[in-house]
N, C-alpha and C positions, 0 to 999 in steps of 0.2 A: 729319637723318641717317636712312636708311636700311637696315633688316635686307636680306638677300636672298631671291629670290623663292622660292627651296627652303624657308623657314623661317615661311614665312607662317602656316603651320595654327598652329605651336608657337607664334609670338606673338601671335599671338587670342586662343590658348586660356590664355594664363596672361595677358593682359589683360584678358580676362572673367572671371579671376577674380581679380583686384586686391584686392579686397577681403582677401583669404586669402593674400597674396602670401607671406607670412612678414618675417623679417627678414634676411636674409642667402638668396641665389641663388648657386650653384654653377652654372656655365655650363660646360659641356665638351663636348669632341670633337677630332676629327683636327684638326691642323694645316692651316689653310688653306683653310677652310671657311664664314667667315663668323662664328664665334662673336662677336668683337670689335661690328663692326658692328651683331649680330644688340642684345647687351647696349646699346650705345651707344643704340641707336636704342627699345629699352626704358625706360633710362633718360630721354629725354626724352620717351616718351608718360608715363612717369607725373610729371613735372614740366608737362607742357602743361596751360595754364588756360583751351586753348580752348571756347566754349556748346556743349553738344550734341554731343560730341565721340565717337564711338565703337568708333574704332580708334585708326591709332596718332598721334603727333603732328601740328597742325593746322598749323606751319609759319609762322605768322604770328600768334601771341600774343606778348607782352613774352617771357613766361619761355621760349620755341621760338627768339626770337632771340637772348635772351640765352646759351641753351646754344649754339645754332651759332656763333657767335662765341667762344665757350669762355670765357665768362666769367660765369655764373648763379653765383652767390651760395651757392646748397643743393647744390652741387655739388662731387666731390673725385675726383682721379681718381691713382690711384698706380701708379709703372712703377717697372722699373729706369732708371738714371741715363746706362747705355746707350741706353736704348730712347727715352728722351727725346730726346737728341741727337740720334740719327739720324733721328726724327720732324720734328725740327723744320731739319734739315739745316745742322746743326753739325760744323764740324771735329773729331777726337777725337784729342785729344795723349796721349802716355807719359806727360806730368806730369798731367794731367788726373785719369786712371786712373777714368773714370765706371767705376762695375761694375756687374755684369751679375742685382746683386742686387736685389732691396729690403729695405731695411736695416729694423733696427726703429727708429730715430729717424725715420722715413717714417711709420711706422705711431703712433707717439707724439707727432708732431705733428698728429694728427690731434683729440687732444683738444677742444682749444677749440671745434672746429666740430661735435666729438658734443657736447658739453656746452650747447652753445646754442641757444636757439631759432631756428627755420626764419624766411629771411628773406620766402619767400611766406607763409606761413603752413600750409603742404602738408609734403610729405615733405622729406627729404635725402638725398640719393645719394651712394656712398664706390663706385667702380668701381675694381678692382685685377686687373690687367695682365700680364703672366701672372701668374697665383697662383702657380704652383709655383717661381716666384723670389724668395719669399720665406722669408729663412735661418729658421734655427729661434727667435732670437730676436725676429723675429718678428712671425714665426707664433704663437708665444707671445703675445706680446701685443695681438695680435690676436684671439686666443680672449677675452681678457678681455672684449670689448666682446660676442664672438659666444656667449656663457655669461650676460651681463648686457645684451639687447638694448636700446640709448634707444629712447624713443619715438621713432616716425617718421624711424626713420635708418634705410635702406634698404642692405647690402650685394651687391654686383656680383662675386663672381669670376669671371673667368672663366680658364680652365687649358685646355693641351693635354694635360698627362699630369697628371689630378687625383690618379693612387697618390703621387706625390710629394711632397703633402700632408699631412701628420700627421692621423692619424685623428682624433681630438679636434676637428679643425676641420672636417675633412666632414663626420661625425656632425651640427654643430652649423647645414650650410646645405643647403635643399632642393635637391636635385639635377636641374640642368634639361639632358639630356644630345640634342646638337644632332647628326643624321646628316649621311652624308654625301648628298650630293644627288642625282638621279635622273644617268644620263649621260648622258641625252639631253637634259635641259635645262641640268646643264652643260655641256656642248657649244657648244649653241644661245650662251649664255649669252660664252663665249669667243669665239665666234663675233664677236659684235657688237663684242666688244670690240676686235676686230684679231688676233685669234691666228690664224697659219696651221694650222699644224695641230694641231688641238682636242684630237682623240683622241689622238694622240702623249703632247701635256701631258697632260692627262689618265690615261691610263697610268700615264706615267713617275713623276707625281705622286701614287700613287693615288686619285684621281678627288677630288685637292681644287683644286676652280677656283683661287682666290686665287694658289695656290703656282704653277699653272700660267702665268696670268697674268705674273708676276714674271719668268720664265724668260727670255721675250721682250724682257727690260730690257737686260739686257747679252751678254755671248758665252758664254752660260753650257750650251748645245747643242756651241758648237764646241769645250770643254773637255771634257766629258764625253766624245763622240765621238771624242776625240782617246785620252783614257783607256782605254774600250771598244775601239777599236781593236787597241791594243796590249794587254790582257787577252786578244784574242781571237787573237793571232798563235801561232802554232804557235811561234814563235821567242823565246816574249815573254821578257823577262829583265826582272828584278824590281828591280835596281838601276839601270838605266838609265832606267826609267819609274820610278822614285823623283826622278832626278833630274830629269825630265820635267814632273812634278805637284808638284815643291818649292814652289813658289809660291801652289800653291792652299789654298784653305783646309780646314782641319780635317774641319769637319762636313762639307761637301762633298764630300769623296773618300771619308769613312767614308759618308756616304750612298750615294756609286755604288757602292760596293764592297758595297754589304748589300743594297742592290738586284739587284743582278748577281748575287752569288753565290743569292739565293732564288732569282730566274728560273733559274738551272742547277739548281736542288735540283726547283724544281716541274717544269720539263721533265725531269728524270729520273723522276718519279715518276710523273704524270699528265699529261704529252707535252701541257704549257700552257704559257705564259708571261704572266707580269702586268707587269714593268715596264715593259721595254727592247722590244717588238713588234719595231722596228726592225731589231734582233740578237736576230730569230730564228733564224734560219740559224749562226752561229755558238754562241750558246746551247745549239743542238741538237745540233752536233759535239761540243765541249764536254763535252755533258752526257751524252754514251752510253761517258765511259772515265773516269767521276769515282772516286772513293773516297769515298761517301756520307757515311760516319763523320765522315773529315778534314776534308769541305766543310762538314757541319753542327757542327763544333766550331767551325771557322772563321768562321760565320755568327752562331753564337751569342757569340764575343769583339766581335765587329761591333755587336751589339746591346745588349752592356755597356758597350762604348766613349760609348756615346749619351748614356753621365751627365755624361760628363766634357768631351766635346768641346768644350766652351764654357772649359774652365779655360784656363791657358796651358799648351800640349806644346812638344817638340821636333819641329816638324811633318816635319823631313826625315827623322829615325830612327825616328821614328812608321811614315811611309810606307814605309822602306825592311822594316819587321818585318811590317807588312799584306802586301804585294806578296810578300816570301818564302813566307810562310805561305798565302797563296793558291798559290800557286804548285807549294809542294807537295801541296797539296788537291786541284787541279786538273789541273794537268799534272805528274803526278809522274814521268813518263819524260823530262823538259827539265833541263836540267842544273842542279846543284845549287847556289845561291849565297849559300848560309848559311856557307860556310865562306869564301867572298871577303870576306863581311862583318864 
């Protein structure tokens, strides 16, 4: 496994100093950026028992193959019960009901393997996936090991949003916090991967490769486009693109919609745009008859929304109360259809 090539000074420099590692890593940054990878591939230089070895894993010891095959012995890795499934490309049933947490009987069956000796005789690794998915129970119990560290047990968090964390447990892990990467090597970087256009993802994604990457998997440009489209019509009505975007998902549409409304806040302010480049011309209409106030109230409910997306909503009436309320944010001289609603 390998980190990416943005991240390379940061994992030299905390493997030259191994020795000092501590006991528990906080890994963070933007979504989409390699943090996972970056940890993963930590994790096995400091399991690798290759001679001589002096960066990261040598790829061909017992213990380098035993991790790439995902089966080493000193090793523990915890997600939510969603995140596994879908990793491992599992159906997900209504009776199933994986969640999207990690529970603390996750974190409590971990005993046996803190309480035992290392089966190389080296460290042990406990990698936890997003961190900030784990409930308060815990997280609690989880602090107990990171308050009482075993010897030679090694903790991995890694989090995109580490405030979500109970102070108590950040306090208790060093802070390894991961940038976002140059744009011109990501770029380059999308490039080879097959992305057509780099800068676009990039952009739209605020400049985290990975997320960009992914975009290109499914028709996930021609929904959007389809959405922005219709935000940007002079004509738009708010319940007919509710019933439009019925089908999509949550986070997604709260994502375009926080997107878009900052690109009209920032072009009204500083005649820029950061997500959507694409729809700048319309951003720019848009954005010269807003009601500042209205739009940045609107943007900041957009931004609270972000805790919850993941629960289960009523995604249709969800959509149809965003779409009003932009609506009058935005185009406040378009007819009113808070009251049809």
């Amino acid at each position: 496994m390998s980190y990416l090539p943005w991240h390379r000074s940061e994992f030299e420099r905390l493997l030259a100093g191994r020795a000092a590692l501590g006991h528990a890593l906080l890994i963070h940054g933007p979504r989409g950026i390699g943090k996972l990878a970056f940890a993963t591939a930590l994790a096995q230089a400091l399991l690798c028992e290759g001679s001589g070895r002096t960066g990261g894993a040598c790829e061909v010891c017992p213990a380098c193959g035993w991790f790439g095959a995902g089966n080493h012995p000193d090793v523990r890795r915890v997600e939510p019960e969603s995140l596994t499934a879908k990793l491992s490309g599992e159906e997900q049933s209504a009776e199933k009901g994986s969640s999207d947490q990690i529970a603390v009987d996750q974190i409590r069956a971990l005993a046996d393997f803190v309480g035992t000796s290392s089966h190389r005789g080296g460290a042990k690794l406990i990698l936890i996936h997003p961190a900030e998915a784990l409930n308060l129970n815990a997280a609690n119990a989880l602090l107990k090991s990171l308050e009482e560290p075993p010897a030679g047990v090694i903790f991995l968090l890694v989090a995109h949003r580490p405030s979500y964390l109970p102070a108590t447990v950040r306090s208790r892990c060093r802070q390894v916090c991961l940038a976002r990467p140059d744009a011109d090597a990501a770029a380059a970087w999308l490039k080879a991967q097959g992305i057509a256009d780099p800068a676009l993802a990039l952009a739209h994604t605020g400049n985290a490769p990975l997320l960009a990457r992914e975009l290109a998997q499914a028709d996930y440009w021609q929904r959007r486009n389809d959405l922005f489209t219709s935000l940007a019509d002079p004509g738009f009505d708010a319940l007919v693109t509710a019933e439009r975007v019925r089908d999509y998902g949550v986070e997604e549409v709260v994502g375009w919609l926080q997107k878009w409304s900052f690109d009209i806040l920032l072009q009204h302010c500083v005649d820029a745009i950061r997500y959507n480049p694409d729809f700048s011309r319309p951003v720019a209409s848009l954005a010269s008859g807003i009601d500042m106030l209205a739009l940045l109230r609107y943007h900041r409910e957009l931004i609270r929304l972000q805790r919850v997306v993941e629960h289960p909503l009523n995604a249709r009436l969800l959509f149809e109360r965003l779409l009003i309320d932009y609506q009058r944010a935005v185009a406040p001289t378009a007819p009113d259809t808070r009251k049809a609603a």
